[in-house]
C-alpha positions as CSV (number, residue, x, y, z in Angstrom):
1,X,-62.4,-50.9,8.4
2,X,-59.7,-51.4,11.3
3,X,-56.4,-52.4,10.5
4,X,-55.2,-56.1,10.7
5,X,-53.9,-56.5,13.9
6,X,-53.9,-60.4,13.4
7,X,-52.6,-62.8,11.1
8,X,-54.0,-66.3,10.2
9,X,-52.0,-69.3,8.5
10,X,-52.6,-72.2,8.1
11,X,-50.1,-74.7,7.3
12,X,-51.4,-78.0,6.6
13,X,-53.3,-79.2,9.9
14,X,-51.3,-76.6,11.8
15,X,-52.9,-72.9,12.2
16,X,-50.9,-70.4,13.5
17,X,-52.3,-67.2,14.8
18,X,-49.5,-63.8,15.2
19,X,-50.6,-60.9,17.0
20,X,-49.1,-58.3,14.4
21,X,-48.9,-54.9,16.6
22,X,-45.2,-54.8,16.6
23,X,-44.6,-50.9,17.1
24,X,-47.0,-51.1,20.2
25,X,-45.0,-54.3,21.5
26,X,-48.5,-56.1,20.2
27,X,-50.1,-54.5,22.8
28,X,-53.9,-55.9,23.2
29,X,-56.6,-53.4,22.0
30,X,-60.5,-53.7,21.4
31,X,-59.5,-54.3,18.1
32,X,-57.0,-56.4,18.1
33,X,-59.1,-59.0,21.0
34,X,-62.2,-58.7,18.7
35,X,-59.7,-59.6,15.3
36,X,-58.4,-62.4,17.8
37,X,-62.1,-63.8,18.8
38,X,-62.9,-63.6,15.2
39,X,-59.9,-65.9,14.2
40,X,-60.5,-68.0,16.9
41,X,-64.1,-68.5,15.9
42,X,-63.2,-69.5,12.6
43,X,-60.6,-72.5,13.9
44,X,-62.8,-73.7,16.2
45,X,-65.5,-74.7,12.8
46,X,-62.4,-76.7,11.1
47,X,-62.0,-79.9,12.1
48,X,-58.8,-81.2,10.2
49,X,-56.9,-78.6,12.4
50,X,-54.4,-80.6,14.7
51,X,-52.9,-77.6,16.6
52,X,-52.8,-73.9,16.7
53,X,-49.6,-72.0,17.5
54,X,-50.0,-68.3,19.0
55,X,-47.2,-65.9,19.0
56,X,-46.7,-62.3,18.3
57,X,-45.0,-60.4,15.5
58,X,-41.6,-59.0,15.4
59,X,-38.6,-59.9,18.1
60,X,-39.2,-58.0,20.8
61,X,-42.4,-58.9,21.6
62,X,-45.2,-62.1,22.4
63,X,-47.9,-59.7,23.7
64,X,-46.6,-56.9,25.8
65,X,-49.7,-56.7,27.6
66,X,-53.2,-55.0,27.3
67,X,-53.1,-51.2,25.4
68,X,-52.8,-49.1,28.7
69,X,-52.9,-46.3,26.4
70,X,-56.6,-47.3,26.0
71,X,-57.3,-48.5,29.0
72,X,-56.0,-44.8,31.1
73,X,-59.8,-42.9,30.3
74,X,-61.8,-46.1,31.3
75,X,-64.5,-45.7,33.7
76,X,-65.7,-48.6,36.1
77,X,-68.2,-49.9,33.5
78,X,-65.9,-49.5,30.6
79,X,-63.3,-51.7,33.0
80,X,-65.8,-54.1,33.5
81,X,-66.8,-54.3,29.8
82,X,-63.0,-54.6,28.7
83,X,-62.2,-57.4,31.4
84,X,-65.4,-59.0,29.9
85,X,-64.2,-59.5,26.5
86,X,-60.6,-60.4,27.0
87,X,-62.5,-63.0,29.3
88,X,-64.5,-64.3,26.9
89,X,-61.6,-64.4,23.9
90,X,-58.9,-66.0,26.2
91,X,-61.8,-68.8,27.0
92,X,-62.5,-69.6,23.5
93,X,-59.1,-70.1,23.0
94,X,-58.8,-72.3,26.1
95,X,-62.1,-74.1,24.6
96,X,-61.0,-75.1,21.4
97,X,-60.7,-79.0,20.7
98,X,-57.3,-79.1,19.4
99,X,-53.6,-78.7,21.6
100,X,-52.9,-75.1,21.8
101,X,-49.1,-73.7,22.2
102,X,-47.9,-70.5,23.1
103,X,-44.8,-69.6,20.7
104,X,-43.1,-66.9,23.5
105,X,-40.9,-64.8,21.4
106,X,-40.3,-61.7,23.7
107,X,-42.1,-60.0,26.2
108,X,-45.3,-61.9,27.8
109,X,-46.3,-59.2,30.5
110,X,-49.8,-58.6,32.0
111,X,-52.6,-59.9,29.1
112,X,-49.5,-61.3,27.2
113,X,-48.7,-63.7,30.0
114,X,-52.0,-64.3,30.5
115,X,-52.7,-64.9,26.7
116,X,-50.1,-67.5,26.9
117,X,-51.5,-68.9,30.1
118,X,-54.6,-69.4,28.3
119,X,-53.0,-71.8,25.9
120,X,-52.3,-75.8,26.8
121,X,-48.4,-75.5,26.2
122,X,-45.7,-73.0,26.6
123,X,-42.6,-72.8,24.8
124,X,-40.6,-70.0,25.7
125,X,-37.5,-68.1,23.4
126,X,-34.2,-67.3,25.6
127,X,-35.0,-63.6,25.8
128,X,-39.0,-64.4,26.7
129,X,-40.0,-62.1,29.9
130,X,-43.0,-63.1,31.7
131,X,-44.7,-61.0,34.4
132,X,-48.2,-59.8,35.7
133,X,-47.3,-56.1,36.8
134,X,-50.6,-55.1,36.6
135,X,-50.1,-54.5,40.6
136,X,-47.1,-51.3,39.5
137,X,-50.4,-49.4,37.4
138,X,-52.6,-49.8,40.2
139,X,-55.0,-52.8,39.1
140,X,-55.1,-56.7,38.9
141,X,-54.6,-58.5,36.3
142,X,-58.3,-58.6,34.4
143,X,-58.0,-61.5,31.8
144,X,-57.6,-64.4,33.7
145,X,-53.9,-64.3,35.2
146,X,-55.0,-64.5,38.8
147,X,-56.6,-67.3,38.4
148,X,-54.4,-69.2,35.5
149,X,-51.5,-68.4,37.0
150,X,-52.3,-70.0,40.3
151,X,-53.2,-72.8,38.4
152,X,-50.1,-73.3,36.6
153,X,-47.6,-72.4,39.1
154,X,-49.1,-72.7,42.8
155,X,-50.8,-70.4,45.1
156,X,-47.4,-69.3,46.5
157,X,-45.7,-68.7,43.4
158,X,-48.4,-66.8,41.8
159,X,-48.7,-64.5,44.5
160,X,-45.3,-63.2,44.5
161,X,-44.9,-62.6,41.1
162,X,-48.3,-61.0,41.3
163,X,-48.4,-58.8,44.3
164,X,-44.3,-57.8,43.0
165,X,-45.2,-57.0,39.3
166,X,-41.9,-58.7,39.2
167,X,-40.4,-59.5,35.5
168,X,-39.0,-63.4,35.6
169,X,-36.9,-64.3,32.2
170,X,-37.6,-67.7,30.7
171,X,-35.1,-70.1,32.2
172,X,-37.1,-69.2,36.0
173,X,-40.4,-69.5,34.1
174,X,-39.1,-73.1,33.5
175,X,-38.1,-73.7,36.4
176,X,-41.3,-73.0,37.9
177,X,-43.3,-74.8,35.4
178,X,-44.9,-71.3,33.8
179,X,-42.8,-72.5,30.5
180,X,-42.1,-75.9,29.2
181,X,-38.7,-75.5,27.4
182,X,-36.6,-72.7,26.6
183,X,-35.4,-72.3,22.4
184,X,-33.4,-70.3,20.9
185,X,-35.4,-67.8,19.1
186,X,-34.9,-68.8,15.7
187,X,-35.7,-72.6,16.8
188,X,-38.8,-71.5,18.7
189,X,-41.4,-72.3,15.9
190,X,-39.7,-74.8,14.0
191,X,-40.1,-76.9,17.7
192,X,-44.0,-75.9,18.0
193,X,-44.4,-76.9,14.7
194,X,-42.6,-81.1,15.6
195,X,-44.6,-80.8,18.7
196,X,-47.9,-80.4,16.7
197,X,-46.7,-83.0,14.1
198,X,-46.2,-85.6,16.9
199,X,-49.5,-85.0,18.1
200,X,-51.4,-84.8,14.7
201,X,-50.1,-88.3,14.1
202,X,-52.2,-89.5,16.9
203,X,-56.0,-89.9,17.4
204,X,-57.7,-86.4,17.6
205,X,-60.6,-87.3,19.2
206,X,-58.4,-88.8,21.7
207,X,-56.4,-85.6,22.0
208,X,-59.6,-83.5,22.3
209,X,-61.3,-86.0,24.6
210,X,-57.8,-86.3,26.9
211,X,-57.8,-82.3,27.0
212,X,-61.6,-82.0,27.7
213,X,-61.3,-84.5,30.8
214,X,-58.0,-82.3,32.0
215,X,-58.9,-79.2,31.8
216,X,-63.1,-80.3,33.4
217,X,-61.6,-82.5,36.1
218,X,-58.4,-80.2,37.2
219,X,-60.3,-78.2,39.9
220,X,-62.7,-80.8,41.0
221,X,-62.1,-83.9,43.0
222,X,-60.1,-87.1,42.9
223,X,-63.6,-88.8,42.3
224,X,-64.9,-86.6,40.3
225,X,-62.0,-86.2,37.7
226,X,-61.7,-90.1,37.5
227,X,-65.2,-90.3,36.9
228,X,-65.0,-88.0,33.8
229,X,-62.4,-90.0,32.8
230,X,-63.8,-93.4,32.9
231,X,-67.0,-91.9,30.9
232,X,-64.8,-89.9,28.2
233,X,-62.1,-93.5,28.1
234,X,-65.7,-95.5,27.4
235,X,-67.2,-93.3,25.1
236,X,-64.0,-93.3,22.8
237,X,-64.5,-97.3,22.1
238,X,-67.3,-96.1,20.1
239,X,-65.4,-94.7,17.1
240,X,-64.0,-95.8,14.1
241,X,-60.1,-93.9,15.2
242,X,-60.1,-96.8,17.9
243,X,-60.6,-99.6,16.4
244,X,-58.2,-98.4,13.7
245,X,-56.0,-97.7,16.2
246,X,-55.8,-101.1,17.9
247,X,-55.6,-103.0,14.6
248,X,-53.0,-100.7,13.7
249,X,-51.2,-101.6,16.5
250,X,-51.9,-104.9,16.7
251,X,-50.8,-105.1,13.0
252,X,-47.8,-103.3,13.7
253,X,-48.5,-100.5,11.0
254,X,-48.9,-96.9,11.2
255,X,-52.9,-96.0,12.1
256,X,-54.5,-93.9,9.3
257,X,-56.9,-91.8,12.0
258,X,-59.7,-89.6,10.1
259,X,-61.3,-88.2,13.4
260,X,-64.4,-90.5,13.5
């Protein structure tokens, strides 16, 4: 059997998920991305789950990218077949129903920043490093970061840092809207953690419906978004969450949501 590269807790409605490679930075392998879509498919099947936090072990290191030392004998098919599954882990972490945040204690270069860009939220350490230097080995990044990375910080943006390599520390990836807020590292998941509280205390089909119709409607039109929207918004006064949530306001108490 391989070695654990992962590690799953789950506190209350909060999972959180470490990448535990800390000699090889956490470096993604095969192993470690199959260990990852394994956990992943097991929090996607528990519905009292609120949030997920995803961070990697040790303080050097989020995820120092993907295992070059694998990567160097590749051929073209092997390339494509590597791509492919980092592909399909990094969407079924971007699919699950529940709020996602990226816990970046250290390095997040190449599939680490792009591991983090699959998430919903970023919350970045003071000595987090982001960068996609894919372009210094030769290659493009291959899970995702062209195209998340536009997403998240603008065509311009994301081609300079990619066509650079360049590294950028966590108070740029702020300011350029790559990272939400900056901690200091031994606050980092003790604020995930109240960000996930404050959201568990609200309706979760609400939250899952609110991130479906986001992350559906981002690249489509004005009218197309809105009409998601108006369907998702409609289909909501169906369950039993809203009309507690109404009377709960309305009766100036705290609503007891079940998911339903």
């Amino acid at each position: 059997m391989p070695e654990p590269t992962i590690r799953l807790a789950v506190e209350g409605t909060t999972a959180v998920v470490t990448v535990d490679r800390p000699k090889a930075l956490n470096a993604l392998n095969t192993t470690t991305l199959e260990q990852l879509e394994e956990a992943l498919t097991g929090l996607a099947g528990r519905p009292e789950l609120r949030g997920l936090i995803l961070t990697g072990a040790g303080e050097k290191a989020f995820v120092a990218g993907a295992d070059i030392a694998e990567m160097v004998g590749l051929t073209t098919e092997q390339a494509l077949a590597f791509s492919a599954r980092g592909h399909r882990v990094f969407d079924a972490l971007e699919r699950l129903s529940f709020p996602t945040l990226a816990a970046v204690n250290g390095f997040a270069l190449g599939g680490g920043c792009e591991l983090a860009l699959a998430c919903d939220l970023i919350y970045a350490a003071e000595n987090a490093r982001f960068g996609l230097p894919e372009v210094s080995l030769g290659i493009i990044p291959g899970f995702g970061g062209t195209q998340r990375l536009t997403r998240a910080v603008g065509r311009a943006r994301a081609k300079e840092l990619i066509f650079t390599g360049d590294m950028i520390d966590a108070a740029k990836a702020k300011e350029i809207g790559l990272a939400l807020d900056v901690l200091p590292a031994a606050k980092l998941l003790d604020h995930c953690r109240a960000v996930i509280d404050r959201i568990a205390k609200k309706g979760p089909l609400a939250v899952a419906r609110a991130k479906r119709v986001i992350a559906d409607g981002a690249d489509g039109s004005l009218a197309d978004g809105n009409e998601l929207e108006r369907a998702a918004f409609a289909e909501l006064f169906q369950s039993t969450d809203r009309k507690e949530g109404m009377a709960a306001f309305l009766e100036k108490r705290q609503a007891a949501f079940r998911g339903v």
